[in-house]
Every structure is written in C-alpha cells, then in structure tokens.
C-alpha positions as CSV (number, residue, x, y, z in Angstrom):
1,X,133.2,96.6,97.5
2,X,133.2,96.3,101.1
3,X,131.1,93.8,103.3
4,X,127.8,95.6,104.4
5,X,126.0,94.2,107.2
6,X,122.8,96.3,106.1
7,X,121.4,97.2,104.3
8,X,119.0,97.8,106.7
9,X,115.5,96.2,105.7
10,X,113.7,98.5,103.8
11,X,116.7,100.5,102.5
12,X,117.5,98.1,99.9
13,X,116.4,99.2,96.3
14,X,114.6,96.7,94.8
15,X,117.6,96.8,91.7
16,X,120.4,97.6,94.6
17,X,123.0,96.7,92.1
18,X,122.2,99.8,90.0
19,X,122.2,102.0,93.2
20,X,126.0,102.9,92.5
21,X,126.1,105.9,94.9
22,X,125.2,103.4,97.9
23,X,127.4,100.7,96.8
24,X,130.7,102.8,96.1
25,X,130.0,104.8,99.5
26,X,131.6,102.6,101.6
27,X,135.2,103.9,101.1
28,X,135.3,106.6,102.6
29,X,136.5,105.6,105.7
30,X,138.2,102.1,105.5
31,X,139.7,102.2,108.6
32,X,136.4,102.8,110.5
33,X,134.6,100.3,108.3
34,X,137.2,97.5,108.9
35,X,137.1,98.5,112.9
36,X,133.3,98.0,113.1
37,X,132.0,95.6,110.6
38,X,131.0,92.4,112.3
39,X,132.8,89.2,111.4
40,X,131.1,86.0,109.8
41,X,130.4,83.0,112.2
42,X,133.4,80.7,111.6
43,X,131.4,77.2,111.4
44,X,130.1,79.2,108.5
45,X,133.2,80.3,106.8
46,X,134.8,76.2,107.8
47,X,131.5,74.8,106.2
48,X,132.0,76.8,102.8
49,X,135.9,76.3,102.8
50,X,135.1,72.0,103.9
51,X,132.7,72.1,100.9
52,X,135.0,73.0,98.0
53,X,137.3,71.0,95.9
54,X,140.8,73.1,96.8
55,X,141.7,76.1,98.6
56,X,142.0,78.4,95.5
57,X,139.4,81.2,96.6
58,X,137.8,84.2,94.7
59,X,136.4,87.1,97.3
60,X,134.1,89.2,94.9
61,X,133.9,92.8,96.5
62,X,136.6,91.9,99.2
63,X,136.0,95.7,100.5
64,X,139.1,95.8,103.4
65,X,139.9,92.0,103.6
66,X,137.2,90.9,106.1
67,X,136.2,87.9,104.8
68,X,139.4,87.2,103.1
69,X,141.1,87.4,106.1
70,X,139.0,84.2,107.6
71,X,139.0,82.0,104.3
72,X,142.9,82.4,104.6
73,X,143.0,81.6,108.4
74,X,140.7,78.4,107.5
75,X,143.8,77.3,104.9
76,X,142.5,78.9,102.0
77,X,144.6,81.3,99.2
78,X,142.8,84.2,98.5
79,X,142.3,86.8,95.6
80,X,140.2,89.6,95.9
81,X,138.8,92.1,93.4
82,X,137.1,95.1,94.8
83,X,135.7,98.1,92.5
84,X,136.8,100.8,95.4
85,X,140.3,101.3,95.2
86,X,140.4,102.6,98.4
87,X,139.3,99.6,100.2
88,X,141.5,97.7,98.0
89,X,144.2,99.8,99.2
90,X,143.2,98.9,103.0
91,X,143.3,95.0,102.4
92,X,146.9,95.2,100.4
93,X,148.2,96.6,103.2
94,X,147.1,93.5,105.1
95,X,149.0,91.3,103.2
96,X,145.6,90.4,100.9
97,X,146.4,90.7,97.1
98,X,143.5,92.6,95.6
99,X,142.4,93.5,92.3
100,X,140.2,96.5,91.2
101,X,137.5,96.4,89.0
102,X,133.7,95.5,88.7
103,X,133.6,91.9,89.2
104,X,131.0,91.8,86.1
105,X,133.7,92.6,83.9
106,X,136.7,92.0,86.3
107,X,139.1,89.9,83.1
108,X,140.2,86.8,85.1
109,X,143.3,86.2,82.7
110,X,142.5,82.9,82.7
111,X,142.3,82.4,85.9
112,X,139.8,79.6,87.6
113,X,139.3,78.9,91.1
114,X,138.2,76.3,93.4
115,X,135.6,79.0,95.2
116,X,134.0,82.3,94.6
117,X,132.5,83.8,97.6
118,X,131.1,87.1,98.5
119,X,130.4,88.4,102.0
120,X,127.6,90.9,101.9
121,X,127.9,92.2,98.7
122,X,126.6,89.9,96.3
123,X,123.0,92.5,96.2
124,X,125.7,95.1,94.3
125,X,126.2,92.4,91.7
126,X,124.1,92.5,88.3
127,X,122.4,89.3,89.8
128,X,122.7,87.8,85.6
129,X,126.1,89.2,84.9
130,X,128.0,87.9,88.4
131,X,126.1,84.5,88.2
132,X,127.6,83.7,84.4
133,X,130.9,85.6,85.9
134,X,130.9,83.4,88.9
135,X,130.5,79.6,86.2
136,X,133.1,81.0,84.1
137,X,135.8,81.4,87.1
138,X,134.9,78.3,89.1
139,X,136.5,74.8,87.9
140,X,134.1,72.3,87.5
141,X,132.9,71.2,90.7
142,X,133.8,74.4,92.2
143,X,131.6,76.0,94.7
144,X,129.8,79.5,95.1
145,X,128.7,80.5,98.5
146,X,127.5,84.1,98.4
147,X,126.8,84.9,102.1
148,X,125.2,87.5,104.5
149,X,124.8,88.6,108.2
150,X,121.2,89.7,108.6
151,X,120.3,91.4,112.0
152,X,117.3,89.2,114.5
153,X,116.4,92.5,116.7
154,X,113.9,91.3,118.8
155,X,110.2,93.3,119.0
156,X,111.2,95.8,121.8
157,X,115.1,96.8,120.1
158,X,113.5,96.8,116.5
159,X,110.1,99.4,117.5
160,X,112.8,101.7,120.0
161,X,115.1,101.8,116.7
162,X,112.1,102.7,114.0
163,X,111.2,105.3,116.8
164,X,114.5,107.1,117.3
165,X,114.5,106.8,112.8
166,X,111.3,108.2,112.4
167,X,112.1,110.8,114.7
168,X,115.0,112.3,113.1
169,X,114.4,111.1,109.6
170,X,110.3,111.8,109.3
171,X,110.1,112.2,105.8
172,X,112.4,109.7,105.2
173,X,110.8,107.5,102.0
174,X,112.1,104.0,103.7
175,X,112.0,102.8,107.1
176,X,114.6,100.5,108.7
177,X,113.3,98.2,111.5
178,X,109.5,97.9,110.6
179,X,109.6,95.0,108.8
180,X,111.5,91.2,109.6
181,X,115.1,92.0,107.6
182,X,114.6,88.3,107.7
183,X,111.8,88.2,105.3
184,X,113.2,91.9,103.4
185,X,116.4,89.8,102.9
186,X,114.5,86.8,101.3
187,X,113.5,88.1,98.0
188,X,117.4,89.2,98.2
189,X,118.1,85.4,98.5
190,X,115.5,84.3,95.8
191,X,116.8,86.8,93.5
192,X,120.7,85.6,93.6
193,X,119.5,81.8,93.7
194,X,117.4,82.6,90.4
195,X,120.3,84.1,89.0
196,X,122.9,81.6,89.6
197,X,119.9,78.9,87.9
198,X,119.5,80.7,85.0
199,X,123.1,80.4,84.2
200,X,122.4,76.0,83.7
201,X,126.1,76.0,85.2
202,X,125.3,75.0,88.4
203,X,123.7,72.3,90.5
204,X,122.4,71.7,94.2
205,X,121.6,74.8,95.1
206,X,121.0,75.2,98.8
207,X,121.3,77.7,101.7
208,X,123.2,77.3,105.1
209,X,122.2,78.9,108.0
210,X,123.9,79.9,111.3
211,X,122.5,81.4,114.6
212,X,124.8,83.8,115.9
213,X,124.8,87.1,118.4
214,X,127.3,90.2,118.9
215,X,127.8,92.2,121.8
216,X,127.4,96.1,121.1
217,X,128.6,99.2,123.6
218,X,126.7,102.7,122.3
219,X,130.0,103.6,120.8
220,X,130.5,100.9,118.8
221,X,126.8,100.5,117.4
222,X,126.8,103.9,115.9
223,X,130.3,103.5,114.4
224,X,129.2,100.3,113.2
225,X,125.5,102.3,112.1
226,X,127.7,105.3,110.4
227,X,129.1,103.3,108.1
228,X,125.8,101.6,106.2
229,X,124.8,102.4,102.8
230,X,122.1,104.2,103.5
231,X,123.7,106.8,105.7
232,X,125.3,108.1,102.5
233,X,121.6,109.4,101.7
234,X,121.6,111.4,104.8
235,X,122.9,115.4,105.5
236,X,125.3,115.5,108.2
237,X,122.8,117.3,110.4
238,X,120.4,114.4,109.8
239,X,123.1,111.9,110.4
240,X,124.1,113.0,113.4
241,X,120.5,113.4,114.8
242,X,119.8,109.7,114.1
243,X,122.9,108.8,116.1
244,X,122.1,110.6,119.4
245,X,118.4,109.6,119.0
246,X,119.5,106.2,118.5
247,X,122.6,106.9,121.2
248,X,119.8,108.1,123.8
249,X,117.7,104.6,123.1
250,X,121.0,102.6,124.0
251,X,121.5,104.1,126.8
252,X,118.2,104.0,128.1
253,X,119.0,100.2,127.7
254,X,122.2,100.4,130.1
255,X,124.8,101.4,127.4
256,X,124.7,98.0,125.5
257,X,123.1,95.6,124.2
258,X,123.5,92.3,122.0
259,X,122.4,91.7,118.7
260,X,121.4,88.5,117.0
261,X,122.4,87.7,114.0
262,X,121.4,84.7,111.0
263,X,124.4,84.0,108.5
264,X,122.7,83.0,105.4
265,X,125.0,81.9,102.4
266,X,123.4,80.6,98.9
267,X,125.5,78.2,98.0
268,X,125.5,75.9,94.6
269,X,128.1,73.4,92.9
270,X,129.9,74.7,89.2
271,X,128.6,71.2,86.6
C-alpha cells in the first residue's frame, strides 16, 4: 500500500480502511507515484529510528519503498509487506525485500522486529486488527511510529484550490481544502492512538511533530495531485478538468508555489 500524502481533508471516509477501491488504487502507476510522492522530514525518520531498541524495521504498506528507503539510509534493515503487488514489484526492484499481503493477516513466520512503522497508510489499516498485529510483531520494548505528511496551505492557496474543485467537481459529495486537514487529520490520529490502547500492549503513547515545506512547479503539483486516492472516484473528463482548473490557479501564482507541510507520527512503546 503505497504512502498517500492525502487524503485530502474531507475525502477521507470516516471507516477509510474499508474503502478498498481508494486504498488499492494507488498502483496503477508506480513509477509516477514514486516520482511525485513527497519524502518524510529526516529529523523525523532519525527520531523514530534513535527511539527503538535495534534496527530490525517492519514498513506496513511500504507502497514503492519510500519510506523504506530512508529507515535503511538512517542504518536500519527493512521488511516491507504491501497488499499491491504492483508496488511491491516497484520497491524489489530497488533492492527493498517486500512481502505481499494485508498486513491484518500478513503471517509473520515468527518473525519480530525492533519497529513497525507505516508512512501514510496506517488509515487503510482495520485500526483494531493492525494495532494487535503491530504488539504481536514488535519485541518487547519495541516501538510503533505510524506517521503522516498533512498539507498547511495557507488561507489564500487553500480557498483558490476549493474554487478551482468546486468548479470542475460541483456535485462532488466532499470538498478538499474547506476545512484545516490539520483538524480533518486529528480524529485520524485519535482513532489509531485509541486503537493501539485498546490492545493493553503498549505504553507511552505520544505524537512527534515536525514543521516542514516543499517546493512545487505546476507540473509536478498535478502529478503529485493525480496520483491521490480520491482521484480514483473521478471520470477522466472530470480529472482532467480539475487539473487545468487547478493548473490555471498555479499559474496565476507565477508557475509555483511552496507548500507546508506537519509530519505527525503516533508513536507508543510494545510492554
């Protein structure tokens, strides 16, 4: 399952995990999606590595090997699973060895690990079944740190987006950009922290933060917008109106423009 940096705010189903259709979409294209999926800060990724007890790491829906990929530059040894074989395919041919299956009922072989993270695609996960699947992999003392990049548009990039949305997408039944992904991604947080409580296998829960920004170009923004989960609701006529609305409002803006960014992990200790 690949690493989503939506979905957008109000795109998320309330039960994402049993939107299937938007979870497995993301396949489709690997190459596209690995070209213009933003990283993960990397005082982030050395906090979460610096916190566990070894460098044995489990990347739940490792999608192409993003995250992965920075775990092992920061000294750790990686195993993915994915449930897309496709994107599996993509981070093999890395050098990341993957394995395919639901994580919920992914059979470990035994297997335990000093880590399990996920990089935006924890909301996919049956937030009961990957919590007790997360404190049956990790040794005791092992860490969890399920982790997201959540766009910080500012009030004049968020309303021109909604516009150019609403404009090619009128009857669409949710609307990305009206509302703080900030506070659409918190009951997202609360949900996965609940879950990994329930379990009574874990201890100090807690959530790290970075501040971080990414410069777009108009080409890359609606590569990067192309490849969300939502756009697998769209027609291809739709599609490709929202990209040259949204197209025209970037260059209105000069042909770029940056984009802030909050890294949020979850993060708890296996007892």
């Amino acid at each position: 399952m690949p690493t989503h940096s939506g979905p957008t705010p109000s795109s998320v189903p309330d039960e994402p995990h049993k939107a299937r259709g938007m979870a497995e979409s993301f396949g489709s294209d690997p190459d596209r999606y690995d070209r213009s999926r933003p990283r993960y800060p990397g005082a982030l990724v050395r906090r979460i590595a610096a916190a566990a007890p070894g460098p044995d790491v489990l990347d739940v829906g490792c999608g192409t090997g993003i995250a992965a990929s920075q775990f092992r530059a920061a000294g750790c040894t990686v195993l993915g699973v994915d449930v897309d074989a496709r994107m599996a395919g993509f981070a093999r041919e890395r050098g990341l060895p993957v394995e395919v299956g639901a994580f919920e009922t992914w059979d470990p072989a035994g297997r335990t690990f000093d880590l399990v993270v996920a990089g935006q695609t924890w909301h996919w996960i049956d937030p009961a079944a990957g919590a007790a699947k997360a404190a049956e992999v990790l040794r005791p003392g092992g860490r969890v740190a399920l982790f997201w990049n959540v766009y910080r548009p500012g009030p004049a990039l968020a309303d021109a987006f909604a516009a150019a949305h609403r404009a090619a997408l009128p009857d669409a039944p949710r609307m990305p950009w009206k509302n703080s992904a900030i506070d659409a991604y918190g009951a997202i947080f609360d949900k996965v922290a609940d879950g990994l409580r329930a379990t009574g296998s874990f201890d100090d829960l807690d959530r790290w933060e970075v501040r971080w920004e990414q410069h777009y170009t108009r080409d890359a923004w609606l590569e990067h917008l192309s490849t969300s989960g939502e756009a697998a609701l769209y027609t291809p006529e739709q599609q490709a109106d929202l990209l040259a609305r949204t197209g025209a409002v970037i260059d209105e803006m000069g042909g770029a423009f940056p984009m802030p960014y909050l890294a949020v992990a979850v993060t708890a200790t296996r007892t």
